[in-house]
C-alpha positions in Angstrom: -56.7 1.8 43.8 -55.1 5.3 43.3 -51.6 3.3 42.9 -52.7 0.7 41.2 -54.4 2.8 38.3 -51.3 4.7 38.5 -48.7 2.2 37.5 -51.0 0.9 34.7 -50.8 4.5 33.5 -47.1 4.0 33.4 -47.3 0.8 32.1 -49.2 1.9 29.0 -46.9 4.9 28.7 -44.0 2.9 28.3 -45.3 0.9 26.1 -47.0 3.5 23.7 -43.0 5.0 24.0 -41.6 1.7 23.2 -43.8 1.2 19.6 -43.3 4.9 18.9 -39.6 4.0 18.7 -40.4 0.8 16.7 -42.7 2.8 14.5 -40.0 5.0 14.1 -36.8 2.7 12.8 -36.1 3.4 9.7 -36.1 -0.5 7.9 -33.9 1.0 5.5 -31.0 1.9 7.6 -31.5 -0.8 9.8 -30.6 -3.1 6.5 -27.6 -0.5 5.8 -26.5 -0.9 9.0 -26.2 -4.9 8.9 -24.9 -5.1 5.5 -22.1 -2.5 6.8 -21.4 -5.2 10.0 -21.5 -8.1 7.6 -18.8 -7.0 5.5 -16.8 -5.3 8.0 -17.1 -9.1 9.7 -16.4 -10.5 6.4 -12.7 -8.9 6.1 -11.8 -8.6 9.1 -12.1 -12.4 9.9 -9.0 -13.8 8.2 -7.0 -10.9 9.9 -8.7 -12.0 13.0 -7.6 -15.6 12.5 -4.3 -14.9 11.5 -3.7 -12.7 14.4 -4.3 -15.3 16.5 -3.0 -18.4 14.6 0.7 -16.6 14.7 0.3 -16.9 18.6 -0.3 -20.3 18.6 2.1 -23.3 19.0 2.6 -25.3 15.6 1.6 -27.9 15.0 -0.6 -28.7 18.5 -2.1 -25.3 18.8 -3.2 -25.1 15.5 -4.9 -28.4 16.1 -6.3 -28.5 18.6 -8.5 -24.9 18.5 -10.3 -23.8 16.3 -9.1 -21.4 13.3 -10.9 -18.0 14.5 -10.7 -19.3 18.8 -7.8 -17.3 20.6 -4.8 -19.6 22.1 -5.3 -21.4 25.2 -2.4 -20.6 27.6 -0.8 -23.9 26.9 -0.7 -22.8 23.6 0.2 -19.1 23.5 3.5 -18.5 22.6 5.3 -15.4 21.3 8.2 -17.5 19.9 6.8 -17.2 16.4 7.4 -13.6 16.5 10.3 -12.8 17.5 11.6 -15.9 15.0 9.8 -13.6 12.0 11.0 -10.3 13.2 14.7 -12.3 13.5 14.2 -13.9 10.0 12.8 -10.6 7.9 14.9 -8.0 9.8 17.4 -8.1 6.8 14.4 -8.0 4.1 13.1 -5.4 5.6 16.3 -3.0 5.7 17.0 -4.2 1.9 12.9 -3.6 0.8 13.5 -0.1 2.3 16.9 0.8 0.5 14.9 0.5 -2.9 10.6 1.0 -1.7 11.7 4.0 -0.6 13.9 6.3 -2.9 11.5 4.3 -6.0 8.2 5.8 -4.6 9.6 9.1 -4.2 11.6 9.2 -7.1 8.6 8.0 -9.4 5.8 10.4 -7.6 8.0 13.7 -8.2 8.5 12.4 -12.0 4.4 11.2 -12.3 3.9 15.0 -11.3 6.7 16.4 -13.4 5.0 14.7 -16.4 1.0 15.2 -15.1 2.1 19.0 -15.0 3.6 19.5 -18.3 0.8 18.1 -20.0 -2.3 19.9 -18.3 -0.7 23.3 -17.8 2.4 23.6 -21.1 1.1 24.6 -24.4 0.9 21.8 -26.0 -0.8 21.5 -29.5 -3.5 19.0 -29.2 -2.4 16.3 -32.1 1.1 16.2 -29.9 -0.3 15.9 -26.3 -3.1 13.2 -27.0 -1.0 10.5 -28.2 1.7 11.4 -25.4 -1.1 10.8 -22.8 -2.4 7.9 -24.4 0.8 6.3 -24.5 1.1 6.9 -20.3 -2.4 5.5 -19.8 -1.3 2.3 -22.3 1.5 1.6 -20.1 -1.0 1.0 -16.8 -2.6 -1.7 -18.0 1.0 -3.8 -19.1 1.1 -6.3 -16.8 4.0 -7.1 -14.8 4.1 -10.6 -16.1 4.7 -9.5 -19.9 7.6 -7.9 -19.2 10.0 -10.4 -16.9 11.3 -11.9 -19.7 12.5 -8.4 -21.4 13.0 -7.0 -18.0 15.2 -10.2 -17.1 17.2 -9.9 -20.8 17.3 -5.8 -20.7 19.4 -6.1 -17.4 21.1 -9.0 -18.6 22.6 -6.8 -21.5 23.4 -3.5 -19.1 26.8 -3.8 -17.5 25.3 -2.0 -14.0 28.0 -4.2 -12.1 31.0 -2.9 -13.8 29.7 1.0 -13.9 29.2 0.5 -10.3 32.6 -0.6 -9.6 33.3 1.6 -6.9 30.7 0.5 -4.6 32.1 -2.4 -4.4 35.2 -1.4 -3.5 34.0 0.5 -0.6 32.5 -2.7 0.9 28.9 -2.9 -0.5 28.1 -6.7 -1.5 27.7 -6.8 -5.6 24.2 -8.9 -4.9 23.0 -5.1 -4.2 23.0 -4.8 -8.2 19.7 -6.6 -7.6 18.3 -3.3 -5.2 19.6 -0.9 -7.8 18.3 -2.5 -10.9 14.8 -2.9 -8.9 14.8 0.6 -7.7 14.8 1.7 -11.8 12.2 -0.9 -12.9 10.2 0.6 -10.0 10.3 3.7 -11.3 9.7 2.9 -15.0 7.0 0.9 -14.2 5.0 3.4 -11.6 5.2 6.5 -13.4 2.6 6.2 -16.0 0.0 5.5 -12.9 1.4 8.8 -11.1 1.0 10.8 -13.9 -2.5 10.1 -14.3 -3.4 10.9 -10.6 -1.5 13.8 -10.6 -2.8 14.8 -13.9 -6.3 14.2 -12.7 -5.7 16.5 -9.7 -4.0 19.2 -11.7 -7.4 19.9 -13.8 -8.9 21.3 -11.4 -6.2 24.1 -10.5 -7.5 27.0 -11.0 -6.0 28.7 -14.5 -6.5 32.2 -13.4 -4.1 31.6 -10.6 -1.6 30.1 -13.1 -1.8 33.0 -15.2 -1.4 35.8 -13.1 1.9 33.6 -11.8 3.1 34.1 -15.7 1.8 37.5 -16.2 4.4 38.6 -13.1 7.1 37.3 -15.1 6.6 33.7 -13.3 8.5 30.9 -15.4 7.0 27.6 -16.3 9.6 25.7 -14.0 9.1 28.9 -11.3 5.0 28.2 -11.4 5.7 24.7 -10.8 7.7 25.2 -7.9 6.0 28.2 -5.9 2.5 27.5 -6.7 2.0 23.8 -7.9 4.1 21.6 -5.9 3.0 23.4 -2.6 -0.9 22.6 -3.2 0.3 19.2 -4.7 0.6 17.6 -0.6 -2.7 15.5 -0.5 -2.3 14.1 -3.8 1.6 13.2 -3.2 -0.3 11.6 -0.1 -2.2 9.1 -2.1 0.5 8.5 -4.6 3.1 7.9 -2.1 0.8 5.1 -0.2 -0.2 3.9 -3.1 3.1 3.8 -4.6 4.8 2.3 -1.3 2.6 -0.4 -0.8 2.5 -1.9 -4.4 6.3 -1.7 -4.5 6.6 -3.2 -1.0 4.1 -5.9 -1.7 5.7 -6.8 -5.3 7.3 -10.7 -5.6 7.3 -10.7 -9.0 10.2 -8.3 -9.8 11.8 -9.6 -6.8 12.1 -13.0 -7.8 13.2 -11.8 -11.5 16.1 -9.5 -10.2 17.3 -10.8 -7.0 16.0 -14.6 -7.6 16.6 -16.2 -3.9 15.9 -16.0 -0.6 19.7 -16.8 0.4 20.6 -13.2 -1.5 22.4 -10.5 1.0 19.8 -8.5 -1.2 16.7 -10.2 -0.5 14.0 -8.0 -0.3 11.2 -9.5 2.7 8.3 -10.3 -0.3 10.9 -12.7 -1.5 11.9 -14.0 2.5 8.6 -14.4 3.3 7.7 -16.5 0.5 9.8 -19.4 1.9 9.1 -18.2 5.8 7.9 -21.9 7.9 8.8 -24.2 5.0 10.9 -27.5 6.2 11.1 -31.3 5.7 8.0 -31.4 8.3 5.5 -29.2 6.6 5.1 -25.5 6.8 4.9 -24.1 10.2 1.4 -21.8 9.7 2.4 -19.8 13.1 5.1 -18.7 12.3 4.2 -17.7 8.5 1.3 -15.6 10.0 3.7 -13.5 12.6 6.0 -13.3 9.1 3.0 -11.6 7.5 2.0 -9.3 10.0 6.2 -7.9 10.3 6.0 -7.9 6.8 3.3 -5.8 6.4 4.3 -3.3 9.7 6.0 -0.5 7.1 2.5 0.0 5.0 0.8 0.5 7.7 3.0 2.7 9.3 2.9 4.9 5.9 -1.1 4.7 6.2 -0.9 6.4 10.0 1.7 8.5 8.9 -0.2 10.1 5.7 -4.1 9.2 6.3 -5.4 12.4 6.1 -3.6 13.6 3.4 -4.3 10.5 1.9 -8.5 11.4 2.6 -8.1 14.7 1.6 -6.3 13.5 -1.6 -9.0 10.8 -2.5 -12.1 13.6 -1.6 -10.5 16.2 -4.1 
């Protein structure tokens, strides 16, 4: 009987634990927490399927499982990625020779610009309509200015100043590179002057000040005491920066117009990636989209906390 009573005892025990912890969920977190699942689910489903699309066979993989269902093995191939990685090798050396020197070259004149007007003494009636004339140019979108963009490097003789390039070898389609480069730069400024400006507020103007009051110049303050605490927010503007100008068709397709270009940039590769009399080959534009998209995230791993640090202050 002794044993008997004594596993009921248990028995209730456990139970009375079991609707103390009930008792004790918070509903409210509970609906946080699934709302947090759901939309992580939501956006990480079409990278899911296209992950595992660009391992299938085309067409009979793709047909015969289903969208988000991993490849049988008499469908898994790795042929569609080393066809991608073969095809947008080129684009991908030629989206560097102008992603690259554009981002930088626009986030060190964004802060240039973001300094001069938070920490120069300006009068108020000049710097206000400078500023506004930055934030203005964020919101021109890119499509209103192909046409002049197209017709403003139709009038500029680039090819002939840069004569001795081609000389040395380098193919004149690389005009296209150089003439991207400086519309990437043009266009991304006015955004990186208003992070950086944003970020430059909160300096502290007592430190600024006693840099001047030891006989600091305005270039000398930017340099020792500006730029160096400038790193997170160079962070976010470089990724940011990077992956818009990376990502961008529009320009490409303006500039450099075909795929067949030595100077194709990948965006403009990729575009035409699994196209043929047949149909379009989903596999193999799916593998083309993940390469393509390799460099971003590189710069993400490369600069994420900077980037968090950045974003937080």
């Amino acid at each position: 009987m002794s044993d008997a009573s004594t596993t009921d005892t248990e028995q209730s025990g456990a139970l009375a634990g079991v609707r103390e912890d009930l008792e004790a969920i918070d509903g409210y977190r509970v609906a946080l927490y699934a709302a947090v699942l759901g939309l992580t689910a939501f956006y990480l489903t079409p990278i899911e399927s296209g992950l595992v699309t660009a391992f299938k066979t085309n067409p009979e993989g793709i047909s015969s499982t289903l969208p988000f269902a991993p490849p049988p093995p008499q469908f898994f191939t790795l042929e569609k990625w080393q066809t991608a990685i073969s095809a947008l090798g080129r684009g991908m050396v030629n989206s560097a020779l102008y992603a690259v020197p554009a981002t930088v070259i626009s986030a060190l004149f964004g802060s240039f610009a973001a300094y001069g007007l938070t920490q120069a003494d300006w009068r108020p009636r000049y710097k206000a309509p400078i500023l506004a004339l930055f934030v203005a140019a964020i919101f021109i979108p890119y499509q209103a200015v192909l046409v002049p963009l197209s017709q403003f490097w139709g009038s500029v003789p680039l090819a002939e100043v840069l004569a001795p390039l081609w000389a040395i070898g380098v193919p004149r389609a690389y005009t296209g590179l150089i003439e991207l480069t400086i519309s990437h730069v043009a266009y991304g400024i006015p955004i990186c002057m208003v992070l950086f400006r944003g970020y430059y507020t909160t300096v502290s103007e007592e430190m600024i000040e006693a840099a001047r009051l030891d006989g600091a110049t305005f270039a000398r303050v930017y340099r020792r005491i500006v730029f160096p605490i400038s790193t997170p927010m160079f962070a976010v503007v470089l990724i940011y920066q990077f992956t818009q100008i990376w990502n961008d068709l529009l320009f490409a397709l303006i500039l450099v117009s075909t795929e067949s270009s030595p100077a194709a940039p990948v965006v403009l590769i990729l575009a035409g990636l699994g196209e043929s009399m047949e149909g379009q080959d989903f596999a193999l534009r799916m593998a083309g989209a993940f390469v393509a998209a390799l460099p971003t995230l590189v710069v993400y791993i490369l600069f994420g906390d900077e980037f968090a640090e950045g974003v937080a202050s």
